[in-house]
C-alpha positions, -999 to +999 in steps of 0.1 A: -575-487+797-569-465+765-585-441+743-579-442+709-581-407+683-582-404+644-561-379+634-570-367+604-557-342+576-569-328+543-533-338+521-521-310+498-530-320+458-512-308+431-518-306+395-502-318+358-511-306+323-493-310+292-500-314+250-486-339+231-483-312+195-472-279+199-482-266+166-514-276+144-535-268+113-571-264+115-589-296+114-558-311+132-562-328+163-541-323+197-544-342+231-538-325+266-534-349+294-538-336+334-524-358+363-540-350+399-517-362+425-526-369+462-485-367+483-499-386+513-494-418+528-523-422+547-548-395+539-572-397+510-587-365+492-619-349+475-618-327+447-633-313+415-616-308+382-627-288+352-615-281+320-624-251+296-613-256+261-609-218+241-634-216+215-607-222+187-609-260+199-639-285+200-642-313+215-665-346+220-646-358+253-655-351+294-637-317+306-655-321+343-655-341+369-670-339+405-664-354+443-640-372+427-619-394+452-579-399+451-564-423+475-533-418+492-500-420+475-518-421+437-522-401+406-554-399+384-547-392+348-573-380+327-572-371+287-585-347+263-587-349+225-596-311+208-599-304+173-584-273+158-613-247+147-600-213+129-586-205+099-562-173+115-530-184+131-537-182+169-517-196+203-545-206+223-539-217+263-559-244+275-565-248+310-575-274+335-587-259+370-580-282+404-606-275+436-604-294+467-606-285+507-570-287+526-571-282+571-576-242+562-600-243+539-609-245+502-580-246+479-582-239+439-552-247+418-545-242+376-525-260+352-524-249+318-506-261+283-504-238+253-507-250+210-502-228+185-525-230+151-511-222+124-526-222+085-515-216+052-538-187+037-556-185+003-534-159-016-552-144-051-537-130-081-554-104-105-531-094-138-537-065-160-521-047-190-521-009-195-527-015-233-547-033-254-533-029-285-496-019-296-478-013-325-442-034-336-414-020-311-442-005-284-443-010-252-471-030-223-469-026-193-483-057-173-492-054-137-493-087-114-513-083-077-510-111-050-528-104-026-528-127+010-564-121+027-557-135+061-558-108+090-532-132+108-515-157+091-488-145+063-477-170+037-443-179+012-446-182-028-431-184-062-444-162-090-433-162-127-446-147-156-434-163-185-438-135-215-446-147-252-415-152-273-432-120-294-422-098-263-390-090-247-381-076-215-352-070-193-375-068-160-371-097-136-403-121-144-398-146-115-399-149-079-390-174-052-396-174-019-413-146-015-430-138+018-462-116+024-479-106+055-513-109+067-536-088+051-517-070+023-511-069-013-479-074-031-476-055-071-452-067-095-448-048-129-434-058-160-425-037-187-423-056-225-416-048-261-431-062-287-408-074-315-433-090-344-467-075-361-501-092-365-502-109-330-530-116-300-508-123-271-518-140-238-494-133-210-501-157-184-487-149-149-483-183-128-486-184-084-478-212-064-480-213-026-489-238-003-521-241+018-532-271+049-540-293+019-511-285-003-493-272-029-516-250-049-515-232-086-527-201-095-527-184-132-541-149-145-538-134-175-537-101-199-546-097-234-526-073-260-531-073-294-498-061-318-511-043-350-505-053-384-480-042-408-491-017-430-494-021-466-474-001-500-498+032-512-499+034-547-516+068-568-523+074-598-531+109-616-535+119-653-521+153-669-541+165-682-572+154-673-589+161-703-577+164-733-582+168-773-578+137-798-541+134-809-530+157-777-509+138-750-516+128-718-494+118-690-501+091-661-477+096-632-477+068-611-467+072-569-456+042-549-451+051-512-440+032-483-450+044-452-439+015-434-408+005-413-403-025-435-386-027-471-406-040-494-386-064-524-397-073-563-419-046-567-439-048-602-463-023-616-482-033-651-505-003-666-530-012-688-535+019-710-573+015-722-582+023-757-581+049-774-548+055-760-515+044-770-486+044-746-456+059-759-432+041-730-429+010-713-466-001-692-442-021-672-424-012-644-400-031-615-385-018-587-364-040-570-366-028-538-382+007-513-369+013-483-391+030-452-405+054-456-396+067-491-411+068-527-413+059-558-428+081-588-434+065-626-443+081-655-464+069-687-467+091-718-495+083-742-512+099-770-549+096-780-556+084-812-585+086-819-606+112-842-637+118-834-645+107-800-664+118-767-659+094-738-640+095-701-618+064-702-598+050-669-563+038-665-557+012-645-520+002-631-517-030-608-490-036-583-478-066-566-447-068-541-430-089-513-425-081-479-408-107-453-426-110-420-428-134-397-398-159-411-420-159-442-418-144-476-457-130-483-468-113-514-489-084-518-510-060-536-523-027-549-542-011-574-543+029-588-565+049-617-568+081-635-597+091-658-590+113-687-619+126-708-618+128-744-633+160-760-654+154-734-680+180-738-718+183-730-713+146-711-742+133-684-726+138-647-722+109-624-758+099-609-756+082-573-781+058-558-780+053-524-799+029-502-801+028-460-815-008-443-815-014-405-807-048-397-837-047-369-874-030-376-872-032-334-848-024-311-848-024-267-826-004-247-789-011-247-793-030-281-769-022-309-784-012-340-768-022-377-770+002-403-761-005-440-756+021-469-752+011-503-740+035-525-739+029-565-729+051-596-757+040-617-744+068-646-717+070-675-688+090-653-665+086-622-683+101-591-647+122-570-646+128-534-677+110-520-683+113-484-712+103-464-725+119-436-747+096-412-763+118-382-778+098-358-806+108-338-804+115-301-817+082-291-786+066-308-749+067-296-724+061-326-700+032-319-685+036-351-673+069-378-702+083-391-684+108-413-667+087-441-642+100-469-651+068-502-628+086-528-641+080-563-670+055-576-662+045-613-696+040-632-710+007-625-694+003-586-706+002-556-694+004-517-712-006-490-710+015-452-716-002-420-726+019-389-728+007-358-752+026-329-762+020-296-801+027-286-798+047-252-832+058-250-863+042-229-890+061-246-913+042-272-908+053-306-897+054-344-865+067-350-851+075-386-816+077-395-806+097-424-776+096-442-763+122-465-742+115-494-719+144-516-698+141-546-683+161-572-687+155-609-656+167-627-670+167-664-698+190-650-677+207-627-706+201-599-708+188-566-743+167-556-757+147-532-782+125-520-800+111-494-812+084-483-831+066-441-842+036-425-865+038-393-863+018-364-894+009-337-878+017-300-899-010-281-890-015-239-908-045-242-888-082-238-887-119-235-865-142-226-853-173-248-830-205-245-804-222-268-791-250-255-780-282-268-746-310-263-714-312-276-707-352-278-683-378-289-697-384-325-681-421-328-692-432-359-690-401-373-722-396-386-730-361-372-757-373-353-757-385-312-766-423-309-769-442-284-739-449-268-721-415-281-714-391-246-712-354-240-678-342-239-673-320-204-657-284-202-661-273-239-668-232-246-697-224-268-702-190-274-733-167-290-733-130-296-705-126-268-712-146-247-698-179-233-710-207-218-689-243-208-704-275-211-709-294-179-700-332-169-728-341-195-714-323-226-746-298-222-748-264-224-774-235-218-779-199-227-810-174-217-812-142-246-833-115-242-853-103-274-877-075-276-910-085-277-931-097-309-901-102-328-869-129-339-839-129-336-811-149-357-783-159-335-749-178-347-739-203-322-700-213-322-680-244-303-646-243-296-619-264-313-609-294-295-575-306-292-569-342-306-605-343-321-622-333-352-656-320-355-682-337-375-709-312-373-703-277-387-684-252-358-711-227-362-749-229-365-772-204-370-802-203-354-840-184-344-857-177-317-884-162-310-916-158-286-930-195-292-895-211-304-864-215-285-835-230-307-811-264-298-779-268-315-756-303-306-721-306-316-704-339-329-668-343-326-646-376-331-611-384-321-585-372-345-559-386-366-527-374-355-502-370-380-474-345-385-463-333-423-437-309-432-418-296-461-383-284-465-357-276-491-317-281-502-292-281-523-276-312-542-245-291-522-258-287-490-273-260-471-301-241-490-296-207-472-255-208-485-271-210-524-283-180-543-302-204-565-291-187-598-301-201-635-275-221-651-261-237-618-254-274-624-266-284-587-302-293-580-328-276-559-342-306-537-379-309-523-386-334-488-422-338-481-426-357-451-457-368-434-457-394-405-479-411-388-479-399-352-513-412-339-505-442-313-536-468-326-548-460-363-529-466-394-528-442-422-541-455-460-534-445-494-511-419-488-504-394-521-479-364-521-480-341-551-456-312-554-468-283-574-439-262-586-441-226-592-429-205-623-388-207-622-388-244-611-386-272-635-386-310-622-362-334-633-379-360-612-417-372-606-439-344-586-455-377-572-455-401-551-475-429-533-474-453-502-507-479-496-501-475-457-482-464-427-486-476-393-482-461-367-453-439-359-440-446-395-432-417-421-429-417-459-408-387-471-409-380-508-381-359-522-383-341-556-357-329-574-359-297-595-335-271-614-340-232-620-354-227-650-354-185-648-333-156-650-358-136-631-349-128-599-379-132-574-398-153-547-416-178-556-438-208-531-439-245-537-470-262-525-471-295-515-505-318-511-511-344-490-538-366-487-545-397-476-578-415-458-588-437-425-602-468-418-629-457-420-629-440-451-625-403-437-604-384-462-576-359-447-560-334-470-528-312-456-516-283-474-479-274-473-458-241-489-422-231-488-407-201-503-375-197-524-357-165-536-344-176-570-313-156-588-310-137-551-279-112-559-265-134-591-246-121-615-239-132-654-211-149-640-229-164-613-256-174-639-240-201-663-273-200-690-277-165-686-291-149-717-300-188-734-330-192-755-350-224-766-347-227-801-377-234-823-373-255-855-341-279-846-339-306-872-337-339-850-331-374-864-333-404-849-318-437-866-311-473-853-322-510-845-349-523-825-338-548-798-354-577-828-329-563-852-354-543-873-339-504-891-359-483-871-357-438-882-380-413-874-369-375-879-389-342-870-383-301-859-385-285-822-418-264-816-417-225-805-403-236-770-378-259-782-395-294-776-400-320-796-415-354-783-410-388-803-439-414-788-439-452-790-400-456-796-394-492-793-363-506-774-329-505-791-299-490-799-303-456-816-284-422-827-303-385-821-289-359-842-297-325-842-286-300-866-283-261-854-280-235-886-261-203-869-261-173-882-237-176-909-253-205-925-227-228-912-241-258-894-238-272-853-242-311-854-252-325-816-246-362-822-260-388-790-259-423-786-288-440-765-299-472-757-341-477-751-348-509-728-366-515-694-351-493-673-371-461-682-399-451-696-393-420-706-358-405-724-351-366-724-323-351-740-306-315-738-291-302-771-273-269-762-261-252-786-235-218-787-223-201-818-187-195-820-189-153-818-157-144-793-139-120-812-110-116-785-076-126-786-039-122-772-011-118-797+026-103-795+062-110-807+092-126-789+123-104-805+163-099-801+168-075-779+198-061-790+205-031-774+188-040-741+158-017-737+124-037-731+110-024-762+109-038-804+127-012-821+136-008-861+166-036-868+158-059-835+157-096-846+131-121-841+130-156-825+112-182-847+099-214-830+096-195-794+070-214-773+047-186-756+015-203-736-016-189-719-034-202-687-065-192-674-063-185-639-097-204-626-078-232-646-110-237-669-084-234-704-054-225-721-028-236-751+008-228-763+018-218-797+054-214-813+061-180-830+058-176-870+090-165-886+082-131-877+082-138-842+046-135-840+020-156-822-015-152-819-041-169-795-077-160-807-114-171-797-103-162-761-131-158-732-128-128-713-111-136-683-078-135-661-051-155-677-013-159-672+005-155-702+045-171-705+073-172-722+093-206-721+129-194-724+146-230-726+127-232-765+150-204-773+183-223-782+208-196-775+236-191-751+241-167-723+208-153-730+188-138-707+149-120-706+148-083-708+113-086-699+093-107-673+089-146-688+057-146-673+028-116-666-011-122-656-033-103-681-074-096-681-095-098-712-125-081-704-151-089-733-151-106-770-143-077-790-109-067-771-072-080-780-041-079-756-008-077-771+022-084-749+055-087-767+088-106-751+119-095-749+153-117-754+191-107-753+217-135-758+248-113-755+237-098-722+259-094-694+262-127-670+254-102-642+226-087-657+195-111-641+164-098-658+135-076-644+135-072-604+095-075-607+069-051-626+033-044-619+017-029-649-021-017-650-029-005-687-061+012-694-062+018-730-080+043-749-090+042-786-067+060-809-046+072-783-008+063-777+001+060-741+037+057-725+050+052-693+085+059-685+106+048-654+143+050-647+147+013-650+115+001-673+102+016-700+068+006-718+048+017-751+010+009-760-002+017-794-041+007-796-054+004-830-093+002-829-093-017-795-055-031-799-034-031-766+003-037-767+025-037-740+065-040-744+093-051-713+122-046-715+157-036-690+170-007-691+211-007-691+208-003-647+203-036-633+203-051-605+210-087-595+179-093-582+164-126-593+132-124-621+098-116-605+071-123-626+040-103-606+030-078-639-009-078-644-019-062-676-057-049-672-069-038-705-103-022-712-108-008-745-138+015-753-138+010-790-145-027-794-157-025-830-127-034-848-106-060-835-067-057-846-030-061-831+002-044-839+033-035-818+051+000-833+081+023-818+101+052-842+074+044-867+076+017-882+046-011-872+044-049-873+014-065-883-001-092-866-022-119-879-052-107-868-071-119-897-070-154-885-088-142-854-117-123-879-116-154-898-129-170-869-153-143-856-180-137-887-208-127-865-219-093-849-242-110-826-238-145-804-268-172-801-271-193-770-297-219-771-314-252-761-336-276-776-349-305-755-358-339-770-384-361-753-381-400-761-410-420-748-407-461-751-432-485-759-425-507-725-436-495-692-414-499-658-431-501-620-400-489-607-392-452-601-360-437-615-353-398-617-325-380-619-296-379-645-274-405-649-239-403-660-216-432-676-182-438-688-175-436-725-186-403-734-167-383-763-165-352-781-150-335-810-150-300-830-144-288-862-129-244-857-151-245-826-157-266-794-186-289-786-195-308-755-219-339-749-238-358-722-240-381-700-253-414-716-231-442-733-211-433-767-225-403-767-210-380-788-216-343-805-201-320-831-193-285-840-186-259-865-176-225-855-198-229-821-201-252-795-229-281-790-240-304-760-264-328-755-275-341-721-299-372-713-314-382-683-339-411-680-376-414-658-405-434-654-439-419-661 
């Protein structure tokens, strides 16, 4: 028999949990699993299992279960899905709790698994500046805050401030990588110069970081404004002040410049009002003021009048250049005195002044406009007005109420603005009065007068809308039509404030107006980029208790198109050229406009060029395309000369214009500014001093292209034009005939052909009378006993070849000597020359030169004459090899001798009425040094009146042939001139041709004078005693 037992046992569990993230952003999801094991073979188990999440996870899943069974040997997995829910950055614990009964009793077990949630904070930034305004050369100081608001999480970012290129700074403007904790602020300051005048700068600080979504971008920004430049004073003063008929009076004119930039071409014209008469120049120019000095001008006049009672006024104008901002700007100024004639029992100045309100009701807070007018309604200047505005106590001043005007001349009047702030509640009139003085300096009395405007205070107000839409005018008709959109995110302002239009293109503003009254309010809409407005930018507008106001915007897409003008040389570079008068290379124009819009096409395109005074075209100032297309460009180029001695800035405008498709017309306006004659000199400018001459006999004479005589003659006007019209084509000869002062004649002489390829012919005749009075002269002589100099009983060389070379290479000749062993080179232009003595045209033996065979000499002017006389001695010594090299400066004085000695060269001038002449020669020392011909002879006479040469030693003189050179030279005075012939043909060309054009063939010739001639086919010119040209170049109208 048996018995059978169950032996039971309550099995040990045990417990699992893990997470499949460790780390996770809020919003992010993690999922814990827990395993419950049961270790038995045979024995089954009970338990309970719970799960509390931490409140910085949610969850939609089961965290508890109950009596739940595990058989033996098994494992029960469950899962949990939890959503992060916190911004900090937190490690939370989850944990799963295990409960079950073992043989001893209940048993409660843990398992736990940690994630950590971690989030990228929202950092702010806030800029500032410590300024709002500064002055060229001041500092700002800008201050940057980031600031992370998270009391657990910290964050990395990048920060750069990028300044304006009108500041500079040597402060570190960006950071990378930068890390700030939880809860704290980081400051940055930047400390920045400005370098430039007249500027509102933005400084725009940029912060990136990164949050649970992304990268983000921050920006803030500060304002500061950089003054203007400040501007020339001029005053003006008379001495005395009043004065007797026939007495004199004296203006003294003050220029001062206060400012830290020089002001250029600074020109004053007086206008000294009748009865006056100015005694000096009215005219005044200063080329250039530095900072901060002065500049004082005086005028003497006399009155000239008899019997006379009257104040009169003297006015001076100024005008001057200043170069700011990579530009050349002009500016100006204006000064007066008074000065009273027998000025005796005169009416005083008489005042009227007027005081409005631009409100009759005003609330608390508003701002109050109040407008003097001030006139001088009598016969005399009104000196020192000032007006004294005294507000009441229910007004703060915003602006000066205590103004200085100076002096009123009869007939003017000012106008003073004061702004003031109502800071009173009470209901009331208030009266502002404003107080006007002056002084009368014909009565010797100071007056004044008064004058009020009253305003209702009223606490009483209503509020008002303006709204309206800013929209895609398509047609551009200025009107919305169907179809036509609002444009989103476009700032419309009104009296200060600002409002953006929203995804519909509409806007909205409330206003507050005191009650029973209107208000007049100007409504603004931005600009927008790429789009042109089709209704005006600013309306004005009223509202009142029973009307609010509604202003729409139109705006259309834009044609984009870039233009620009720039300017060169024929040479090169512009900036290398100091554009002087007389230079043969050409000043050169580009206008450029292209087409940069991606879908329209641009239509009748025009460029005109207008040139300013100093610049005269010598190509067309027009031009013309039908179209462009997209992304093409037309660039017109015109080509000018300067046509000016003066030297000063002058601005080219260009205009462009041309139209849509749909008939919209565009106009661009362009300017660049040139400084003409900058720094030139007469030598720098070739026409320096040239006149046009008036009453040139011209000819013209020829055969038409059908064979037909054809002759036509007539005289230059008073600016040395003369224009022929209707020429017909063929083969002609211009002559113009110049009478100098003498009464000799200058012939120009051209040859031109008339056909197709022009329409219009202009030709130069310059003209230069033949007035150079200076020369070089000397004698080549034996000699014989060997000391540099021409002494009583030294021969002479006949048929010696002596030559002169200028050194710029621009001339020169050679001459044989007279039997005297004279030569004589006359009509020379001041200059540098090298003067030489060809010693193989000497046909002796053994000789050798006792003085250099070559020396460089300097004429300085047409009135001076060089003499340098060579020295030859056939029976020297074989040994004895010339000079060892002689530099020689002579400065000559008139009627002076001057003598230098050395040990081994000796040399003697004798000037006669401007004459210099200089003998070499070796002394009986020499060396055997080879000949070094480095002598310069720098003469500058003072007395240039009479013009002779002579060479003279013990006494006794040689004469030169300086009447051949006075011969030549009958004039006290030289003439330089133009006269410019305009040819227009009777055919007409479609083709566009400017410029000059030069050809082969062209010829010259003189008669006792030199002429030169253009640039056209057989053309030719003449001269007598002068010099001619004649230059053509050809165009289309």
């Amino acid at each position: 028999a048996n018995a059978s037992v169950l032996i039971t046992n309550m099995p040990e569990l045990s417990i699992v949990k893990t997470a499949d993230k460790d780390v996770i952003k809020n919003g992010e999801n993690v999922t814990f699993t827990i395993n419950v094991t049961n270790p038995s073979l045979t024995c089954s188990a009970i338990y309970n299992l719970t799960d509390t999440l931490p409140t910085e996870l949610i969850t939609s899943n089961t965290t508890s279960w109950t009596n739940a069974n595990l058989a033996s040997n098994t494992t029960q997995t469950y899962t949990i899905t939890a959503t992060a829910n916190t911004t900090e950055c937190i490690n939370v614990t989850n944990i799963a709790n295990l409960t079950y009964e073992n043989n001893t009793g209940i048993v409660s077990k843990d398992a736990n698994a940690s994630v950590l949630i971690t989030n990228m904070p929202e950092l702010t930034i806030i800029k500032t500046a410590d300024k709002d305004v500064i002055k060229n050369g001041e500092n700002v100081t800008f201050t940057v805050n980031v600031t992370n608001p998270s009391l657990t999480c910290s964050a990395v970012y990048n920060l750069t401030d990028t300044l304006p290129t009108e500041l500079t700074t040597s402060d570190v403007t960006l950071w990378t990588n930068a890390n700030i904790a939880p809860n704290t602020t980081q400051t940055y300051t930047i400390t920045a110069t400005a370098n430039t005048r007249c500027k509102n700068l933005t400084n725009i600080a940029n912060l990136t970081y990164e949050n649970n979504t992304g990268i983000v971008e921050k920006n803030a920004t500060a304002n500061v404004n950089i003054l203007c430049i400040c501007n020339l004073t001029i005053l003006k003063n008379s001495t005395p002040s009043a004065t007797s008929c026939g007495e004199n009076v004296t203006y003294t004119i003050t220029v001062i410049n206060p400012c830290d930039y020089t002001a250029y071409s600074i020109d004053l014209q007086d206008f000294v009002p009748e009865p006056i008469i100015a005694n000096s120049s009215t005219t005044k120019k200063i080329s250039k003021l530095a900072p901060n000095s002065t500049f004082i001008w005086t005028i003497n006049a006399t009155v000239r009048a008899k019997e006379l009672q009257e104040c009169v006024v003297n006015v001076v104008n100024m005008t001057y250049w200043v170069f700011e901002d990579g530009n050349w700007t002009q500016r100006n100024g204006t000064a007066n005195a008074t000065t009273c004639l027998n000025c005796t029992n005169v009416c005083p100045s008489t005042l009227n002044v007027n005081k409005t309100a631009n409100v009759s009701m005003a609330n608390y807070g508003d701002i109050v406009k109040w407008t003097i007018n001030i006139t001088n309604i009598g016969r005399h200047v009104a000196t020192n007005v000032a007006v004294n505005d005294t507000l009441p106590m229910d007004l703060q001043n915003l602006t000066e109420t205590n103004i200085l005007i100076g002096d009123l001349q009869p007939g003017q009047t000012t106008t003073i603005e004061i702004l003031a702030k109502v800071i009173s509640n009470d209901t009331k009139n208030i009266t502002n009065i404003a107080n006007v003085e002056w002084f009368d300096g014909y009565t010797n009395t100071t007056y004044n007068r008064t004058a009020n405007a009253t305003v209702e205070i009223n606490i009483c107000s209503i509020n008002v809308s303006v709204n309206g839409i800013v929209f895609n005018d398509t047609n551009s008709d200025g009107l919305q039509n169907a179809g036509e959109n609002g444009i989103s995110g476009v700032n419309v302002s009104i009296d200060g404030m600002t409002a953006t239009t929203n995804a519909n293109g509409t806007y909205k503003f409330i206003i507050q107006i005191p009650c029973n009254t209107s208000k007049t309010l100007n409504i603004t809409v931005q600009e927008i980029s790429g789009m042109t407005n089709t209704t005006t930018r600013t309306v004005e507008v009223e509202v009142n208790a029973t009307n609010n106001a509604t202003a729409n915007f139109g705006f259309t897409k834009g044609f984009s198109f870039d233009a620009s003008i720039s300017a060169t040389t024929s040479s090169g570079d512009i900036s290398n050229s100091k554009l002087c008068y007389g230079d043969e290379e050409e000043v050169r124009f580009y206008i450029t406009i292209e087409n940069t819009d991606n879908t329209e096409t641009m239509y009748n395109i025009t460029v005109m060029d207008i040139l300013p005074d100093g610049l005269v075209a010598i190509s067309s100032t027009q031009g013309s395309v039908p179209e462009l297309a997209s992304r093409d460009q037309y660039t017109k180029v015109i080509k000018t000369k300067v046509n000016t001695t003066e030297d000063k800035i002058v601005i080219n405008k260009a205009i462009i214009e041309f139209f849509d498709k749909n008939g919209k017309k565009y106009t661009k306006e362009l300017e660049i500014s040139l400084h003409l004659n900058n720094n030139c000199t007469e030598s720098t400018q070739g026409k320096n001093g040239e006149v046009t001459l008036s009453d040139i006999y011209v000819e013209i004479n020829g055969t038409t292209a059908n064979g037909s005589a054809y002759s036509i003659t007539g005289y230059t006007d008073s600016d040395g034009n003369l224009k022929f019209i209707n020429v017909p084509y063929g083969n002609y000869t211009v002559n113009a005939v110049y009478v100098q002062t003498d009464g000799t004649k200058l012939n120009g002489t051209s040859g031109i052909t008339i056909d197709a390829t022009a329409d219009i012919y202009e030709i130069l005749f310059g003209f230069k009378e033949g007035t150079c009075k200076s020369g070089i002269g000397g004698k080549v002589f034996d000699d014989t006993n060997n000391n540099s100099i021409y002494d009583t009983g030294d021969g002479v060389f006949e048929n010696a070849s002596v030559s002169y070379n200028a050194i710029d290479e621009s001339g020169g000749s050679t001459k044989l000597t007279n039997a005297t062993g004279d030569y004589l080179f006359y009509v020379v232009e001041p200059g540098k020359y090298n003067l030489s003595l060809d010693m193989n045209s000497i046909h002796k033996t053994n000789k050798t030169n006792t003085t250099p065979t070559s020396v460089e000499i300097i004429v300085h002017n047409c009135s001076e004459m060089v003499g340098v006389d060579f020295g030859v001695d056939p029976l020297a010594n074989e040994n004895n090899a010339g000079p060892t090299g002689v530099t020689v400066n002579v400065n000559s004085r008139s009627s002076q001798n001057i003598t230098s000695q050395s040990s081994d060269i000796s040399q003697q001038q004798t000037e006669n009425g401007g004459t210099t002449t200089t003998n070499f020669g070796q002394a009986s020392s020499q060396s055997n040094d080879q000949n070094t011909n480095n002598t310069t002879i720098d003469s500058t006479p003072e007395n240039s009146n009479n013009v002779s040469a002579s060479s003279a030693s013990n006494g006794d003189s040689t004469n030169v042939t300086t009447n051949q050179l006075q011969q030549q030279s009958q004039q006290n005075n030289s003439s330089t001139g133009q006269a410019q012939i305009t040819i227009i043909s009777t055919g007409t060309s479609t083709s566009e041709t400017s410029g000059t054009t030069s050809n082969n063939n062209t010829s010259s010739s003189g008669t006792s004078g030199t002429s030169a001639s253009g640039t056209d086919n057989n053309t030719s010119s003449t001269g007598t005693s002068g010099t001619s040209g004649g230059n053509i170049s050809k165009r289309n109208r």
